[in-house]
MIVOTOR-914153 format. One line per 2 residues: for each residue y, z, x of C-alpha. Coordinates in steps of 0.25 Angstrom, whole numbers, padded with zeros to 4 digits. Each point is the difference from the previous one (the first is absolute). Layout:
Y/Z/X  ...
This chain:
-0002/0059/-0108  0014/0000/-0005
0007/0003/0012  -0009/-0011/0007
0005/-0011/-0009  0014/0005/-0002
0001/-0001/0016  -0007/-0016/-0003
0011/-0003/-0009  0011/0004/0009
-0006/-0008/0011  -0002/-0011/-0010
0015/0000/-0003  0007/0002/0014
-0010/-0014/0003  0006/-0006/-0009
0014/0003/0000  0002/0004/0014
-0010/-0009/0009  0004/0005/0012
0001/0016/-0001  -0016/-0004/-0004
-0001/-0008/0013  0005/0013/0006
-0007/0010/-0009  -0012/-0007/0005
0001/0002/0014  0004/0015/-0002
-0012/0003/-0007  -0010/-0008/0006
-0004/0008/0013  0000/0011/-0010
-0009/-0006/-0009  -0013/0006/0003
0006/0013/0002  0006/0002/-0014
-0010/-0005/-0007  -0010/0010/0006
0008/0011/-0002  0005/-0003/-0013
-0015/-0003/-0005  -0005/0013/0004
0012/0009/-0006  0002/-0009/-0012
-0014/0000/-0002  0001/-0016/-0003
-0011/-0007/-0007  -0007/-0013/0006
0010/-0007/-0007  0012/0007/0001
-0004/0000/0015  -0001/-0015/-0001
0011/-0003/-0008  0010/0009/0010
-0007/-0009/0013  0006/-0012/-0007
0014/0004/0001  0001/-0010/0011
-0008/-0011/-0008  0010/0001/-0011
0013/-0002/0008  -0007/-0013/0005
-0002/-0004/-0011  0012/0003/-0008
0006/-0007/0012  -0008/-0011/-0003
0002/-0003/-0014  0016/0000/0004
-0001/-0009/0009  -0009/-0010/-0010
0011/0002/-0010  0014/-0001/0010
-0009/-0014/0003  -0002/-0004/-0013
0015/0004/-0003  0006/-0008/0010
-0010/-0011/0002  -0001/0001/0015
-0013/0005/0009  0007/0014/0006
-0004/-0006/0015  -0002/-0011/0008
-0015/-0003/0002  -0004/-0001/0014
-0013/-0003/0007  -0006/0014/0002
0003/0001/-0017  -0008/-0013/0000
-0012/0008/0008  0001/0012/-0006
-0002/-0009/-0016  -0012/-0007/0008
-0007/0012/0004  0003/0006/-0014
-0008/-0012/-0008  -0010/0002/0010
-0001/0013/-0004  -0001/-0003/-0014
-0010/-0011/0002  -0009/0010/0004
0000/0010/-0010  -0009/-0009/-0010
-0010/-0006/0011  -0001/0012/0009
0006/0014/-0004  -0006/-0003/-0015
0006/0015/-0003  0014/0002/-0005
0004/0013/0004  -0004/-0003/0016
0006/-0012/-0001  0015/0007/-0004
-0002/0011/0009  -0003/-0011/0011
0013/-0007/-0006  0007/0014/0001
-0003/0002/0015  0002/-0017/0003
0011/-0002/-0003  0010/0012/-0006
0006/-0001/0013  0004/-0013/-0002
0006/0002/-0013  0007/0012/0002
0007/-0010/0012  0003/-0010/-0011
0007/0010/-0010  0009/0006/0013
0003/-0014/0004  0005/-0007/-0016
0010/0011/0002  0014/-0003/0010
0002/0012/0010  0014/0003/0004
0002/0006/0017  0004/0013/-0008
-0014/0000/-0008  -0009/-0004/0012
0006/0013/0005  -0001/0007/-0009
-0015/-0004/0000  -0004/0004/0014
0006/0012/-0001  -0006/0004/-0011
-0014/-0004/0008  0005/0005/0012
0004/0017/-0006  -0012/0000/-0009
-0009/-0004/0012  0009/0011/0007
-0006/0009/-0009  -0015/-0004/0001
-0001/-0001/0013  0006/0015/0003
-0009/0006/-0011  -0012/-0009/0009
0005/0007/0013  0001/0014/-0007
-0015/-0001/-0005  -0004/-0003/0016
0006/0012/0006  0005/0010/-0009
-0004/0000/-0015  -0017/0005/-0004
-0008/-0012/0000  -0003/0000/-0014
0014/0003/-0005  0000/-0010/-0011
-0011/0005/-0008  0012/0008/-0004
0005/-0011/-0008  -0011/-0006/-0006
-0011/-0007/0013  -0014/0004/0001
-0005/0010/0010  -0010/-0010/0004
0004/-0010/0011  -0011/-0011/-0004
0006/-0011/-0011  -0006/0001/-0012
0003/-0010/-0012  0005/0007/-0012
0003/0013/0007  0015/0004/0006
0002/-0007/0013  -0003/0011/0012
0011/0009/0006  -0004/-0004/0014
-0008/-0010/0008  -0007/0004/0014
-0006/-0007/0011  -0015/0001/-0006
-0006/0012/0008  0011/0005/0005
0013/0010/-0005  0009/-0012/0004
0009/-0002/-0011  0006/-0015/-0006
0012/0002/-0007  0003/-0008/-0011
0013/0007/-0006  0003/-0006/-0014
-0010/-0012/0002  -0014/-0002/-0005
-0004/0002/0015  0002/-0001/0013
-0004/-0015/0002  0011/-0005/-0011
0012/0010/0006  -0005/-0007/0013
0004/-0014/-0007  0013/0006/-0006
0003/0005/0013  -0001/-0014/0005
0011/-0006/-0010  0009/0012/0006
-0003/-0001/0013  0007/-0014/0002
0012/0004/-0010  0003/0013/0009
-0001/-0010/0013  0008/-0013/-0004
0011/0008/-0006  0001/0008/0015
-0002/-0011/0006  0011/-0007/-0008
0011/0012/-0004  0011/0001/0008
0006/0013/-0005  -0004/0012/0009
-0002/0010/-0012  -0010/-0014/-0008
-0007/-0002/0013  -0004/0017/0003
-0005/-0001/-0014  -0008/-0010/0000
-0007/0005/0014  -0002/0012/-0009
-0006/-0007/-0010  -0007/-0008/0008
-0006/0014/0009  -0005/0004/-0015
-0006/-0011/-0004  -0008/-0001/0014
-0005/0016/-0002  -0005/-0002/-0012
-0006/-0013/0004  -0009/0006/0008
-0005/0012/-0007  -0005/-0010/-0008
-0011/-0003/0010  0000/-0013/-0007
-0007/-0010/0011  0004/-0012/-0009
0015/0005/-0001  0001/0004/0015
-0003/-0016/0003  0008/-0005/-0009
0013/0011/0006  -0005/-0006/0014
0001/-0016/-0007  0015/0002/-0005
0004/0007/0014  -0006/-0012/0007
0007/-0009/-0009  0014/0005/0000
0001/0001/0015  -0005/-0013/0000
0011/-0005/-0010  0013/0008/0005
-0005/-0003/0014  0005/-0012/0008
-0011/-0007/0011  0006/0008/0011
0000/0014/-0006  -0015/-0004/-0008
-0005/-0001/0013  0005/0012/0004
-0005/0007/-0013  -0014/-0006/0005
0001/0004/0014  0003/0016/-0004
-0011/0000/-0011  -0010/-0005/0008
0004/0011/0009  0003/0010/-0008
-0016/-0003/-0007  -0006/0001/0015
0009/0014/0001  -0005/0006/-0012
-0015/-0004/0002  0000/0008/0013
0005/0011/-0006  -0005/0001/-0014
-0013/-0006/0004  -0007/0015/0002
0004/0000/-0017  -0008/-0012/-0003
-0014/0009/0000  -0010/-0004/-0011
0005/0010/-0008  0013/-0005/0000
-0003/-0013/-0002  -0009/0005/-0011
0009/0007/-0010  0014/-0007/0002
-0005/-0013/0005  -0014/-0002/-0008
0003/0011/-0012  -0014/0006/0002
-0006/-0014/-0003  0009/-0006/-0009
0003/-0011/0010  -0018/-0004/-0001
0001/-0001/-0016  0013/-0008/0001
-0008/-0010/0010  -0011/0000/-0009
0008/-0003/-0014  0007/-0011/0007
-0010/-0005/0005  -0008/-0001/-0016
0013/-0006/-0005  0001/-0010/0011
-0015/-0003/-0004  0004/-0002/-0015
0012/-0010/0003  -0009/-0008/0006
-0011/0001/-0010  0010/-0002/-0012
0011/-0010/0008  0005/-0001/-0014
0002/0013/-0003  -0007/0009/-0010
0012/0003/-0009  0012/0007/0000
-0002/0014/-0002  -0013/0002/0006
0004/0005/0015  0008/0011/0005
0008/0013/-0010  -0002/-0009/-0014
-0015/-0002/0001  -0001/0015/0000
0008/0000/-0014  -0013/-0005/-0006
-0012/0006/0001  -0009/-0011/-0005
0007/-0010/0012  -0007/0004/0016
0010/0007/0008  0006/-0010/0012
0009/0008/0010  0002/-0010/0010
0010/0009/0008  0009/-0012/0002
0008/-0006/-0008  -0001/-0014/0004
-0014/0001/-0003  0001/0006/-0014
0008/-0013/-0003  -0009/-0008/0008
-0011/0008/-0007  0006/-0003/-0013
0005/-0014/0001  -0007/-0006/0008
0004/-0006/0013  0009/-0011/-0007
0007/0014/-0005  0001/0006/0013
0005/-0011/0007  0013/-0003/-0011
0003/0017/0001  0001/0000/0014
0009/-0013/-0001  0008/0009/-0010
0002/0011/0009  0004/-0009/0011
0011/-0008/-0010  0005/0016/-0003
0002/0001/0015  0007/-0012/0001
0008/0004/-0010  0005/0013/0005
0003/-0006/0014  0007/-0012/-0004
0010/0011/-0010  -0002/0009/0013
0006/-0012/0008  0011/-0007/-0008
0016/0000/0006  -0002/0016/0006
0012/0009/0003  -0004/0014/0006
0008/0009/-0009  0012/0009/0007
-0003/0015/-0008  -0010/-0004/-0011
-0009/-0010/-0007  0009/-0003/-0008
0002/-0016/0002  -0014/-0002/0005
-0010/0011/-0008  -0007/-0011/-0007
-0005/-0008/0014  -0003/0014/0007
-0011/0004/-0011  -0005/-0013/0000
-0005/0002/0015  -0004/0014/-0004
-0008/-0005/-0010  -0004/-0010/0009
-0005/0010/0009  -0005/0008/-0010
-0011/-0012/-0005  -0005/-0001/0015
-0003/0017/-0001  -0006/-0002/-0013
-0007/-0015/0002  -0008/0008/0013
-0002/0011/-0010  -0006/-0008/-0009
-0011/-0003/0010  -0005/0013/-0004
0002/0006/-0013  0003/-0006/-0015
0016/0001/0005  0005/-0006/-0014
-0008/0008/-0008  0010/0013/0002
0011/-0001/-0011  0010/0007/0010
0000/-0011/0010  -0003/-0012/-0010
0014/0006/-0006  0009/0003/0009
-0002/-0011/0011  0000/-0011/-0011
0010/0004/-0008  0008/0000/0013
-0005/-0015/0003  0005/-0005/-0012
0013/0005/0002  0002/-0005/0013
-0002/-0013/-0003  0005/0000/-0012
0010/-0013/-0003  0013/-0002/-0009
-0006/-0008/-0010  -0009/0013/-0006
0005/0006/-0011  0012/0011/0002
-0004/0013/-0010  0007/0011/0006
């Protein structure tokens, strides 16, 4: 127990006194998160609540954070940022939220869990955002995203072809590759029937490093696209090959779309009319090519196992189609909280997977909350093209001058990937995504009249 809260307190003071190594601590140890914590509960021997307590290493950074920012605020008088539109959404949508708890969730605990999963990303893009990020910083940033997702992505491909499929119950994971909550997460995933292995690395599983990948994906392709430099531009194609391998041992369909998404988007954007057309022309080809000679592959047990996942595809269908039913019912919403990973905190709340995470606001909100989050995630694309877009000067051997605009369009790619994924899984619930990729928004589109705590 001692050495869980002497690790709090440091964290506690770096926060404090050092914002931004916090800022970079986070997005060190955040892919690791689920990795440490099931090894260091099984070797420990942790208790429910040291266990709890170590989870919220990441909660108490952001909250230190927090509490600096009310105080530098209250210190100088002045708001740390510039309220814009999408802040005016997002403060909608929260009273919305709020309004709901009383009338409709009626349980406290569901209703922060709901909270929790809502709208965490948005804060964590708040904090990033009330603080000012020099070019150097914002480098500093990527590349700290950048190696550790290196790291995660090479474990992912070892696990696919060279390391025992149930490698990790060395460090803590459970034999058993079926999910069971308040047991250690499973060492290994597989294609249900089948001895076809879903990596997951450092991740909770496969589904979630399939949504990391999708932040990575984007920063590997724009900075090759946009470096000049020979040496930058091979590795970021090595990057960029990694990222792709251990993409798809994920066998995450959801992921795979959204890969396909931000492709599709980037030719689209680089492209001028003439060589768009072009692009068109030779995938349309290209698509015609590898269906005559793939088609033989596409049996129904193909299409079964990495298409279906031996039926997943049916239940998905089937637990759209019941959420889609209680939006309708309900075009108020029955209550933040009750629909997707929160309402399974609470065993006295029905259990609401809606497999989608439009629907689980929709589900939640109501249709007036659906309709003002989809408005938000449009303003944050607006956002990040407009900074993408401002006076732009391809850098000569780095990104030295123009960093800053360069993630803004990988991270605008990045939202196409994960607002696709999000037609298909509870995306925002994995703290590894919610983390990185907001943390990173925040900072691209930070202004100069946040507060400077370097």
């Amino acid at each position: 127990m001692l050495v869980v809260l002497l690790f709090l307190l440091i964290l506690i003071i770096v926060s404090w006194f050092r914002p931004k190594w916090a800022f970079y601590l986070l997005l060190v140890l955040i892919p690791f998160h689920a990795f440490f914590l099931t090894g260091l509960a099984a070797y420990l021997h942790l208790t429910p609540v040291q266990d709890d307590l170590l989870a919220g290493w990441k909660e108490i950074i952001l909250t230190v954070l927090v509490v600096k920012i009310i105080w530098h605020s209250a210190k100088s008088k002045k708001f740390p940022f510039k309220i814009i539109v999408v802040d005016k959404l997002i403060f909608v949508l929260f009273i919305l939220a709020l309004i709901t708890i009383p009338f409709l969730t009626k349980n406290f605990s569901t209703a922060i869990w709901g909270l929790r999963y809502d709208f965490e990303m948005f804060l964590i893009y708040f904090i990033s955002r009330s603080f000012v990020w020099q070019k150097i910083e914002i480098k500093k940033a990527v590349a700290i995203v950048a190696t550790c997702g290196l790291v995660v992505a090479i474990l992912a491909i070892l696990q696919a072809t060279a390391l025992p499929k149930d490698f990790l119950t060395h460090f803590g994971y459970s034999a058993n590759p079926n999910w069971q909550a308040g047991q250690p997460l499973p060492a290994f995933q597989q294609i249900g029937g089948t001895n076809i292995t879903r990596v997951q690395s450092t991740l909770a599983g496969p589904n979630q490093l399939g949504s990391y990948l999708l932040i990575l994906l984007p920063l590997a392709l724009t900075f090759l696209w946009y470096f000049k430099n020979p040496k930058a531009k091979l590795t970021m194609a090595i990057y960029l090959a990694i990222f792709s391998g251990a993409l798809f041992f994920t066998y995450s369909r959801s992921a795979w779309l959204g890969a396909a998404a931000i492709l599709v988007a980037f030719f689209i954007i680089i492209l001028n009319k003439k060589q768009l057309s072009y692009f068109v022309a030779t995938l349309a080809i290209l698509s015609i090519a590898g269906w005559l000679i793939f088609k033989n592959l596409l049996t129904d047990k193909f299409i079964n196992i990495f298409l279906e996942h031996q039926g997943s595809t049916p239940e998905r269908i089937s637990r759209l189609g019941q959420s889609l039913q209680i939006l309708f019912k309900h075009p108020f919403g029955i209550g933040i909280g009750k629909a997707g990973l929160a309402s399974l905190k609470n065993s006295a709340t029905s259990v609401t997977l809606t497999e989608d995470w439009y629907l689980q606001v929709g589900v939640e909100l109501g249709l007036a909350g659906l309709l003002i989050y989809l408005v938000i995630i449009w303003q944050f694309f607006k956002n990040l093209w407009l900074k993408f877009k401002k006076p732009f000067t391809r850098f000569k051997n780095s990104a030295k001058q123009n960093s800053d605009q360069v993630l803004s369009l990988a991270l605008f790619l990045a939202l196409v990937g994960l607002s696709v994924h999000s037609l298909f899984l509870h995306t925002w619930s994995d703290i590894t995504t919610v983390l990185t990729f907001w943390l990173l928004v925040g900072i691209a589109v930070s202004e100069q009249l946040a507060i400077n705590n370097s």
